[in-house]
Each structure stands twice: as C-alpha cells, then as structure tokens.
DRENDO-1510 file (C-alpha; in Angstrom, 1 decimal, always signed):
<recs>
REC; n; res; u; v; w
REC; 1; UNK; -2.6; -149.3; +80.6 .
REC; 2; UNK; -2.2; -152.4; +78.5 .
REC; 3; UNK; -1.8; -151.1; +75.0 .
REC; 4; UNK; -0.6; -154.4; +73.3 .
REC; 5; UNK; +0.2; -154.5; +69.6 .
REC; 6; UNK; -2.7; -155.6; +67.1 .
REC; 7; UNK; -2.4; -158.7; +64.8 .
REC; 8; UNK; -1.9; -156.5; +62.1 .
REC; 9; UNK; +1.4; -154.6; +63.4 .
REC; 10; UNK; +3.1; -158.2; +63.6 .
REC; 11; UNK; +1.9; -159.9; +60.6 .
REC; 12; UNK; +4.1; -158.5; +58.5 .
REC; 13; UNK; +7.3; -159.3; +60.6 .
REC; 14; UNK; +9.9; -161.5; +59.0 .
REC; 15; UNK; +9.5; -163.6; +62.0 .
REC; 16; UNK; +5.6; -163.9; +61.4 .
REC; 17; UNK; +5.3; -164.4; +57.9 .
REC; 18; UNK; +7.9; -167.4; +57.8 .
REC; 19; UNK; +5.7; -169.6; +60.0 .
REC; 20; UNK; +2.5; -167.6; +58.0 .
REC; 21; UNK; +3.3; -168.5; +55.2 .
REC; 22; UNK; +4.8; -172.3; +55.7 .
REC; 23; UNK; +4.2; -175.0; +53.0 .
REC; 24; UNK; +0.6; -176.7; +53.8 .
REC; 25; UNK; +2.7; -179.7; +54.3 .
REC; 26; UNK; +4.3; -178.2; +57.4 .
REC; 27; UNK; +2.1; -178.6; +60.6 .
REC; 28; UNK; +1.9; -174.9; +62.2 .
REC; 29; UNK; +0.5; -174.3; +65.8 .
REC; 30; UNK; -0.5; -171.3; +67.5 .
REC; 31; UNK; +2.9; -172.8; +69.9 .
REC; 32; UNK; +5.1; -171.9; +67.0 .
REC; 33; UNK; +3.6; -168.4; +67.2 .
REC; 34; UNK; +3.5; -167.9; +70.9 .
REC; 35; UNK; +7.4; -168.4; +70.9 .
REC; 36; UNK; +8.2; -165.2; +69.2 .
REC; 37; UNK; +5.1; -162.9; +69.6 .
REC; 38; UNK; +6.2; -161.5; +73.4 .
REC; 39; UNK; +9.6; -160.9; +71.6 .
REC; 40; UNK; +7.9; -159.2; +68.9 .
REC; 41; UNK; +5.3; -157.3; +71.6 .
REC; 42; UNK; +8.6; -155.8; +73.4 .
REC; 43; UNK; +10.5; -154.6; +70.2 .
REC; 44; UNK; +6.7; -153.0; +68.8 .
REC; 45; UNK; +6.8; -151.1; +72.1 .
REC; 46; UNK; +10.0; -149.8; +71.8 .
REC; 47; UNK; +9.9; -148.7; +68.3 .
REC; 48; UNK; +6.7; -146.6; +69.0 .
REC; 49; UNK; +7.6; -145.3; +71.7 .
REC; 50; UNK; +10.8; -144.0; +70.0 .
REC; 51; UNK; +8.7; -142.9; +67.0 .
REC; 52; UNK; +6.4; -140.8; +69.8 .
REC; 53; UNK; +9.3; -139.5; +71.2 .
REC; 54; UNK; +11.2; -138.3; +68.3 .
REC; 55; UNK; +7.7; -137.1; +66.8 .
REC; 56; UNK; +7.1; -134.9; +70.1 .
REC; 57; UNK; +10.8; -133.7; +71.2 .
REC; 58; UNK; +11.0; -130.8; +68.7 .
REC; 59; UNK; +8.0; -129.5; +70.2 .
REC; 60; UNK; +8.5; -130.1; +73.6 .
REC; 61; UNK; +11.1; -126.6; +74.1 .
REC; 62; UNK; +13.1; -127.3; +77.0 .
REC; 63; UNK; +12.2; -129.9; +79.3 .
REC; 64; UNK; +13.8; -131.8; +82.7 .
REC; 65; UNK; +16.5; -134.1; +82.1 .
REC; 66; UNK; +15.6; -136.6; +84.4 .
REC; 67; UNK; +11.3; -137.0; +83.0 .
REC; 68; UNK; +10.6; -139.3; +79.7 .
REC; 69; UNK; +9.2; -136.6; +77.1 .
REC; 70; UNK; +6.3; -139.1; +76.8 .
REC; 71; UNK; +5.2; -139.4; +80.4 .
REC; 72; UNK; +5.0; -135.5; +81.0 .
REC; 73; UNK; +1.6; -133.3; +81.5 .
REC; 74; UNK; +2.0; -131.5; +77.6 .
REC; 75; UNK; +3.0; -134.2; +75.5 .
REC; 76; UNK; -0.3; -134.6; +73.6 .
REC; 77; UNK; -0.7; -135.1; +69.8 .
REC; 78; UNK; -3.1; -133.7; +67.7 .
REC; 79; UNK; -6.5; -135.6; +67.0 .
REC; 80; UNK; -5.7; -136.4; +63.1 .
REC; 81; UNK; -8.0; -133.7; +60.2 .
REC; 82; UNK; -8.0; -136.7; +58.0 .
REC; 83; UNK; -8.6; -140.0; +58.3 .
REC; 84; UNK; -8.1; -142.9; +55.3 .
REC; 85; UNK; -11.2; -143.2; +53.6 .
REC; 86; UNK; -13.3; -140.8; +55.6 .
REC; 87; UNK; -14.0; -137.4; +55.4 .
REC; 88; UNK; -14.6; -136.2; +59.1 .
REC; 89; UNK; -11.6; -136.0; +61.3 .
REC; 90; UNK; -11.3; -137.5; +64.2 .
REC; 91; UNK; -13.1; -136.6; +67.6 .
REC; 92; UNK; -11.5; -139.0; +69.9 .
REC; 93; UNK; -11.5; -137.7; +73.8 .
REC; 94; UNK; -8.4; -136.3; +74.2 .
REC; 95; UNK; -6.9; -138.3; +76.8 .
REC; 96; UNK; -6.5; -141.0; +74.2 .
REC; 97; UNK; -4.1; -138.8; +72.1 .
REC; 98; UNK; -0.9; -139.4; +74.1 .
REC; 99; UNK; +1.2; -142.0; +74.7 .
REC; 100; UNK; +0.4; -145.3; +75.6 .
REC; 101; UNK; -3.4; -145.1; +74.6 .
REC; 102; UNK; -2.9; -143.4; +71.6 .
REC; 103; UNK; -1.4; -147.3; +70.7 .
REC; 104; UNK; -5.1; -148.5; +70.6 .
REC; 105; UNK; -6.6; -145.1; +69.8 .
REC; 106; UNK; -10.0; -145.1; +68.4 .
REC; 107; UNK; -13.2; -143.3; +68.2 .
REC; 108; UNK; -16.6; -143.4; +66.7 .
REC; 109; UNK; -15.8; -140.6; +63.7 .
REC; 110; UNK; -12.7; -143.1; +62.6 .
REC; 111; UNK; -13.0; -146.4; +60.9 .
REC; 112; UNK; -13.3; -149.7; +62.6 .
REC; 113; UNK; -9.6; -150.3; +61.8 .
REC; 114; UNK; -8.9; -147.1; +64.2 .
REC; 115; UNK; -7.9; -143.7; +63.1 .
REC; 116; UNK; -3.8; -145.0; +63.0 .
REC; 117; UNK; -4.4; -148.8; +61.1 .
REC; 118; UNK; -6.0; -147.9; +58.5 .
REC; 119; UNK; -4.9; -146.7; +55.1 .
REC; 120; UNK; -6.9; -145.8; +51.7 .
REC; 121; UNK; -5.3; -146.4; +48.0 .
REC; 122; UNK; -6.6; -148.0; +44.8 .
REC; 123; UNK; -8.4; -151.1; +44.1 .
REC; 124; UNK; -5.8; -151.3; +41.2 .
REC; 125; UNK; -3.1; -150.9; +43.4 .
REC; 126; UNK; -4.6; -153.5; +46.0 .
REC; 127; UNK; -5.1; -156.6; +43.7 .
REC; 128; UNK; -1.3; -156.3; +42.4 .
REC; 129; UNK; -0.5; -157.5; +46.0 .
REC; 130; UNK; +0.2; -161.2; +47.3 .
REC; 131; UNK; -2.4; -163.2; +48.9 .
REC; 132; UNK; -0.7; -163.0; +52.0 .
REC; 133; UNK; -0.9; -159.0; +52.0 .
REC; 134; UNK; -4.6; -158.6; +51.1 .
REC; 135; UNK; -5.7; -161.2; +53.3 .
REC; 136; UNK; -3.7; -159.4; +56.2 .
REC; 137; UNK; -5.0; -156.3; +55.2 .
REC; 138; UNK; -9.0; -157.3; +54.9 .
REC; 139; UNK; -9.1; -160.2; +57.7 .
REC; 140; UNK; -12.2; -158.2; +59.0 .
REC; 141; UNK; -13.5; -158.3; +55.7 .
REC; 142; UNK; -15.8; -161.1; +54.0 .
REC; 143; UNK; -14.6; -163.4; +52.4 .
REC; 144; UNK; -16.0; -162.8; +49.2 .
REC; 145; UNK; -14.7; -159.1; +50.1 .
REC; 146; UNK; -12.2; -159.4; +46.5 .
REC; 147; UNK; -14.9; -160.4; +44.0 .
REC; 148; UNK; -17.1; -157.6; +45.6 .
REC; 149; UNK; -14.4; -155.0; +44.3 .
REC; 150; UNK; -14.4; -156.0; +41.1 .
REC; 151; UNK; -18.0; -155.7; +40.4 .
REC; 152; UNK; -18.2; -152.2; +42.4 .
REC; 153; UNK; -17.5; -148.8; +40.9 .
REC; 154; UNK; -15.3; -147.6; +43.3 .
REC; 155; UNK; -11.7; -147.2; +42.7 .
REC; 156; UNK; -10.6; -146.6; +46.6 .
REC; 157; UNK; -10.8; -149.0; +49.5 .
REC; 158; UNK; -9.5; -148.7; +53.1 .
REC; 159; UNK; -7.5; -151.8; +55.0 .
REC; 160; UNK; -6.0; -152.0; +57.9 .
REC; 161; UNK; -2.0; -151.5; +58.3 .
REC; 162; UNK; -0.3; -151.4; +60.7 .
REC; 163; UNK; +0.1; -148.4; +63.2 .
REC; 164; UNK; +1.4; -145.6; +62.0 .
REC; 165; UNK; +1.3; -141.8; +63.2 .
REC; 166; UNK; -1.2; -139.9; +61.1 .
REC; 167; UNK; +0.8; -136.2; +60.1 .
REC; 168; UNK; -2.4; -135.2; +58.6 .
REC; 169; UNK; -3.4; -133.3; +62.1 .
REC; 170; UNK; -2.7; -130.3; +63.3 .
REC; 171; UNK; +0.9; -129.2; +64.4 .
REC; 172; UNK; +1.4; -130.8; +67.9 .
REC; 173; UNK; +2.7; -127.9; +69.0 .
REC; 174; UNK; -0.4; -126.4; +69.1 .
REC; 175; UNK; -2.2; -128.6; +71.6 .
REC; 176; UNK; +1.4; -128.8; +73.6 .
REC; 177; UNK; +1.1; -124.9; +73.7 .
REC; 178; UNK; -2.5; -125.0; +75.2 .
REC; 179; UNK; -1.3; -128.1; +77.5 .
REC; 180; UNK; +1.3; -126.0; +78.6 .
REC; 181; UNK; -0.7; -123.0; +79.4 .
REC; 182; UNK; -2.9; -125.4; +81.3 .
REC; 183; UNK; -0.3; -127.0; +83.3 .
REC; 184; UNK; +1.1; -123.3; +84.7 .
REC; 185; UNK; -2.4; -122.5; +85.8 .
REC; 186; UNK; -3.1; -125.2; +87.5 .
REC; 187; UNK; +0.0; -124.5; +89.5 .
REC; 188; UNK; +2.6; -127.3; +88.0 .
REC; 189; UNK; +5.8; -126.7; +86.3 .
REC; 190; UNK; +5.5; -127.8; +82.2 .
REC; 191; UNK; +8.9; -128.7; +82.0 .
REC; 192; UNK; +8.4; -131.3; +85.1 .
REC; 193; UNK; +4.9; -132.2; +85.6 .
REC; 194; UNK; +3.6; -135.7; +84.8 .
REC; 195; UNK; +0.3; -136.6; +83.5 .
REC; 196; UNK; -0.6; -137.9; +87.0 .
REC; 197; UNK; +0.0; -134.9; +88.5 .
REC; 198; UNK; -2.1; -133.4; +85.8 .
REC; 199; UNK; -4.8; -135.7; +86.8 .
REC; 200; UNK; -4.7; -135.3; +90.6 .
REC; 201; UNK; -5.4; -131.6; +90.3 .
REC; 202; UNK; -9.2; -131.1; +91.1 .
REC; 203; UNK; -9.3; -127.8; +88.9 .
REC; 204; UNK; -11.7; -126.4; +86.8 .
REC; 205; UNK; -11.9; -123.8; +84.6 .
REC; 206; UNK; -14.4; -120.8; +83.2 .
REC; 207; UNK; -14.4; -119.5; +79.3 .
REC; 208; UNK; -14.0; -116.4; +79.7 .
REC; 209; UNK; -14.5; -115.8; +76.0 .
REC; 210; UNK; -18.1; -116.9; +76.7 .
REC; 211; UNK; -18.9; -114.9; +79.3 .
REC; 212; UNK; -18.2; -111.9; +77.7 .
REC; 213; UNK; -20.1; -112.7; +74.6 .
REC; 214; UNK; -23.0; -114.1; +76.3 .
REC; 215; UNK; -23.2; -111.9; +80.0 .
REC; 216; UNK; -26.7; -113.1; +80.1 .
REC; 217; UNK; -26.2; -117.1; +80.3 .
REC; 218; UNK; -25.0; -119.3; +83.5 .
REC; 219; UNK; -21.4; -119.8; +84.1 .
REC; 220; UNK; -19.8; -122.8; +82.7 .
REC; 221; UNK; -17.5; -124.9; +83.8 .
REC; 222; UNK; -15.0; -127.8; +82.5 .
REC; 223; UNK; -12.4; -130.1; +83.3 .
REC; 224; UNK; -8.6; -129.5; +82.0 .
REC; 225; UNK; -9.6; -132.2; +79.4 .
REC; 226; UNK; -12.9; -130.4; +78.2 .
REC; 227; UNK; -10.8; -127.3; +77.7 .
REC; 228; UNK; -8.2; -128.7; +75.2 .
REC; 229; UNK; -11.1; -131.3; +73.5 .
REC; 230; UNK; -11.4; -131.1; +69.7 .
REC; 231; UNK; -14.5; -128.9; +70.0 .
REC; 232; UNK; -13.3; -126.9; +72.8 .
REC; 233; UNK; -10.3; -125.9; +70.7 .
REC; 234; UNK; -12.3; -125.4; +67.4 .
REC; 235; UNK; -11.6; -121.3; +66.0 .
REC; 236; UNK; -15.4; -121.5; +65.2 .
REC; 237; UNK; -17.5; -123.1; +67.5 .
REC; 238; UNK; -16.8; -124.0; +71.0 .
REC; 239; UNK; -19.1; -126.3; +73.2 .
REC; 240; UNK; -19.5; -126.2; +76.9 .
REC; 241; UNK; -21.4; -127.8; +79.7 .
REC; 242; UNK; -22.9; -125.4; +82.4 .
REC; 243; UNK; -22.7; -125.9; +86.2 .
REC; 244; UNK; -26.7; -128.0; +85.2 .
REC; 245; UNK; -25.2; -130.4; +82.6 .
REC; 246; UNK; -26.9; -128.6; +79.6 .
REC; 247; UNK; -24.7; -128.3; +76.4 .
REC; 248; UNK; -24.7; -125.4; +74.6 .
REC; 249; UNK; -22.8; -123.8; +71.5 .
REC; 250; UNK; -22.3; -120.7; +72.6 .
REC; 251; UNK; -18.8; -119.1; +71.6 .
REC; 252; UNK; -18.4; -118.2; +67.6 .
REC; 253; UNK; -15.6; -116.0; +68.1 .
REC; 254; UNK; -12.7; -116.8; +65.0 .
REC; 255; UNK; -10.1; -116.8; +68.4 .
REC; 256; UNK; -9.2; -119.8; +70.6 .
REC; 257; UNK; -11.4; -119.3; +73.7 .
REC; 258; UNK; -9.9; -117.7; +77.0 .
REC; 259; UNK; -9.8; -119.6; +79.8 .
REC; 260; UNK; -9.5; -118.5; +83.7 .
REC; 261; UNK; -9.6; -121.1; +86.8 .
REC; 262; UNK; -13.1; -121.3; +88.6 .
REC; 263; UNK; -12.3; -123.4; +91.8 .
REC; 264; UNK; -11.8; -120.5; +93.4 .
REC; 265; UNK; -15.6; -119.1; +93.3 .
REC; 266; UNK; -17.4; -121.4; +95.2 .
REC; 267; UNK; -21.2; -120.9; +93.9 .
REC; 268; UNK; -19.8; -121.5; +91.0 .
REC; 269; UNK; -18.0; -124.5; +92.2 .
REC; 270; UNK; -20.4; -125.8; +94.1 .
REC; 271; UNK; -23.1; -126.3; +91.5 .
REC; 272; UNK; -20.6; -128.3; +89.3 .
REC; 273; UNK; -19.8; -130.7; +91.9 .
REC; 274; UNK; -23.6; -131.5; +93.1 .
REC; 275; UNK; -24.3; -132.2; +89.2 .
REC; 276; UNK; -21.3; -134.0; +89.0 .
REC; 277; UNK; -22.7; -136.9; +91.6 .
REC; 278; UNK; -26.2; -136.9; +90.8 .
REC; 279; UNK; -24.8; -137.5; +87.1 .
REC; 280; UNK; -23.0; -140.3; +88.6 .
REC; 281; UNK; -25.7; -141.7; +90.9 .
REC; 282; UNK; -27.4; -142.1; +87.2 .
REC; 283; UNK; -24.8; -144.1; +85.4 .
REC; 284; UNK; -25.8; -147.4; +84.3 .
REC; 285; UNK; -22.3; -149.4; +84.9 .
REC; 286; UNK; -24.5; -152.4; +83.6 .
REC; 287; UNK; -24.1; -151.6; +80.0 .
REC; 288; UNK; -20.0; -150.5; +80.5 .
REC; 289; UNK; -17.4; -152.7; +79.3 .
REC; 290; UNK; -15.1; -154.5; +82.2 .
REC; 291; UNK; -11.8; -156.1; +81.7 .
REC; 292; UNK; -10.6; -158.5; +84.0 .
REC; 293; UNK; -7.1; -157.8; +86.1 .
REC; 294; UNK; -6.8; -161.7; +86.0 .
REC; 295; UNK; -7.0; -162.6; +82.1 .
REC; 296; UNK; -5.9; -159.7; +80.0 .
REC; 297; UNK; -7.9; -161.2; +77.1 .
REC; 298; UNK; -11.2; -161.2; +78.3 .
REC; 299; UNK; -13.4; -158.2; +78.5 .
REC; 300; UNK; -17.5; -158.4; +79.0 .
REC; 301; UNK; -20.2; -156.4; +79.7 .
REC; 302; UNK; -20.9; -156.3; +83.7 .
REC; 303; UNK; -23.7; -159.4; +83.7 .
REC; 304; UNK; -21.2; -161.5; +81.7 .
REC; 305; UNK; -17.6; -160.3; +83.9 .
REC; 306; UNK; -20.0; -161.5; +87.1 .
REC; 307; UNK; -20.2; -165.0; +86.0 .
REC; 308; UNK; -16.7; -165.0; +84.7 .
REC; 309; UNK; -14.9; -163.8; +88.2 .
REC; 310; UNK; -17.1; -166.2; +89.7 .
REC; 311; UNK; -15.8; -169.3; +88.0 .
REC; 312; UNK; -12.0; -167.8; +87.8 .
</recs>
C-alpha cells in the first residue's frame, strides 16, 4: 500500500523550510525540493512506524519474536471519539485503522484534513504565528481565509498538522482484545498470525446476541471486519446485514454482542454468498476511483484511467 507522507508532515522540516522560506532573491525549484524529499519520505516512515509500534506493544501481551508487532492479525487502533473541530467521532472502515493505512486514514465523519492532520485551537492563538506556519497550516484554505477570521465570531478554527496519533479513542486494547478473540476462532494463533492470513480466511460469523433477542428474524451474517466495525462494537446499538443485504438495528443490549462462526451451517452460508455476487454483478466500477501501477501520482475515475493507460 503506498501510504506516502502529506505536504504537510514535511513542511515543517528544517530541511524544507530553509529552501521554503529562501530570500525572494534566491531562485528556488521544485529540483531543490526533490533532492531531499525521498530522504525526508524514508525518515517520516520510520518515525511512524516506531511511534505505532511503541503506541501498540504494551497492548500486544506476548507476541512471536520473529513477527513485526505492526504486521500481525490484532494490531488495530481505535477509531478516534474525538476529532478537532468536530463533534462526531470517527466511523472510518476498520481496515484503515492499522498500520500503513492508518498513514492516510480518512473518512467521511472526519474533516477534510483527515481524522490525524488536523488540529483545533484559537483564532488568538493562530494569528500570533509566522506567515510561514499559517499559510502551511490553511494551504487548502482561501486566500482571503485570515481576514474572514477576523470578521467572524468564532474563536476556534481547525488546520491541518501534521500526522499525529489521536489518544482521544478508545483504549487499543479493546479492539486488540476483540481482534484477538477473532483470530483464535478463525483457527490462527494471535501471537503469530499476520493480517494476510487474517484476510485469506473465508470465515463468517453469526451474533449470537441477536438471535437470542430477536428468535423471530433471519440469521445474519458478517465478515471478521463487520464484526469489530465501530457500530458493530457499539454497547448500545449494533448493525447487521442479513444473508438478503437488508440492514437492520437490531441488538440494544448494554453488552458487546456475542459472536459464533457460521461457515459451518451451510443454508445459512449459502444465502450469504449468492447475495454476495449478485451485489457484485451490480457494482458500478465506472464511478470507482483507479490508481495507476505505472505513475504513483495519478488516480482517475475509470473513463479518465482508460485514456490515460492508453497514452502511457
């Protein structure tokens, strides 16, 4: 996955900011940048990924010796209960909340900046800063973005920053508990298993909980992934899809839902799968968003990526 840094985690770089921030009588090219940025891309990398690390180990319990903490089946983090400047938390899918994707994590509750780059404090505070850090901060911004704050009444603003790991969510060792429950019944070891071997297991899984609140309705059924989603972990609500594709709220118990494997009844099994390809005889791959394996910068819609492969 190619989770490269954003301009705003090496703007601020001693590096970046000397050639930023040149007299205007000093000529500056985007050569003068591309000299140091795949140095600065590397060391990024390596910081986060010991930041994840160190974040993660003391929630990990013991592990194998020989697997990186960040590459095995439970390391997950928490989807973050606060985000700067917005209320609602964040409902990204839950594969993005582990390392690398959690790098470019966003989702539609978050703010454009993405749930970890962006960062709320004082209009006050934000005019006492130099040029250079509040354009850095609001280059997605207007340009007459600063004037606009001084004629508005509110005394909070978000920016972007760079990426940092939002502690406002819930312990990680919650959702590593629930990983690690999943991983055993789907037959892996948790101190071992990767995330690939996670994702190669074609296991499903029943709410128990459900069922015995609501004997009357159809069995459900959902992926590892639905099971340990933000709503399918909430204490007060949990959302399922049935073996047909309808949604329903149906559990309101206060406790986390109980889960048991369903591969092994076969009606039940078999109704999930059929709606599982006519769902994806119906998806419109003309509206999804392609990137091209040749040129890591360009992305398009499928009409657009057509044309491009054909010139390339």
């Amino acid at each position: 996955m190619d989770c490269r840094p954003e301009y705003i985690d090496l703007a601020f770089t001693p590096e970046c900011r000397a050639i930023l921030e040149a007299p205007t009588s000093q000529t500056v090219t985007a050569d003068d940048l591309a000299a140091i940025i795949p140095a600065l891309a590397q060391k990024w990398d390596a910081d986060r990924r010991q930041e994840l690390t160190e974040y993660l180990l003391p929630h990990l319990g013991d592990i194998a010796a020989d697997v990186d903490p960040l590459e095995l089946a439970i390391s997950f983090f928490n989807n973050p209960s606060k985000i700067a400047g917005h209320r609602v938390p964040c409902l990204g899918n839950i594969s993005t909340m582990r390392y690398p994707a959690i790098l470019n994590h966003q989702c539609f509750a978050g703010p454009c900046e993405g749930c970890y780059r962006a960062s709320a404090y004082s209009v006050e505070e934000f005019l006492k800063e130099d040029t250079y850090t509040r354009t850095t901060k609001t280059l997605k911004h207007t340009a007459k973005y600063e004037s606009k704050l001084l004629k508005e009444e509110d005394t909070c603003l978000s920016t972007h920053v760079p990426f940092k790991l939002n502690r406002d969510g819930l312990h990680p060792g919650d959702v590593i508990a629930r990983m690690r429950r999943i991983v055993s019944m789907v037959g892996l070891d948790p101190t071992r298993a990767t995330y690939e071997d996670l994702e190669r297991c074609d296991v499903w899984f029943r709410c128990i909980s459900c069922e015995t609140e609501h004997p009357n309705e159809p069995i459900f059924a959902r992926s590892w992934s639905g099971v340990v989603s933000p709503l399918a972990g909430d204490s007060t609500i949990t959302e399922h899809i049935n073996a047909n594709g309808r949604m329903k709220h149906l559990s309101r118990s206060r406790e986390l839902p109980q889960w048991l494997r369903a591969d092994s009844d076969d009606v039940v099994m078999n109704r999930v799968r059929t709606y599982q390809e006519a769902k994806l005889r119906e998806t419109d791959f003309g509206s999804c968003w392609w990137s091209c394996s040749l040129c890591l910068t360009f992305d398009a819609v499928s009409q657009d990526m057509a044309v491009h492969l054909e010139k390339t």
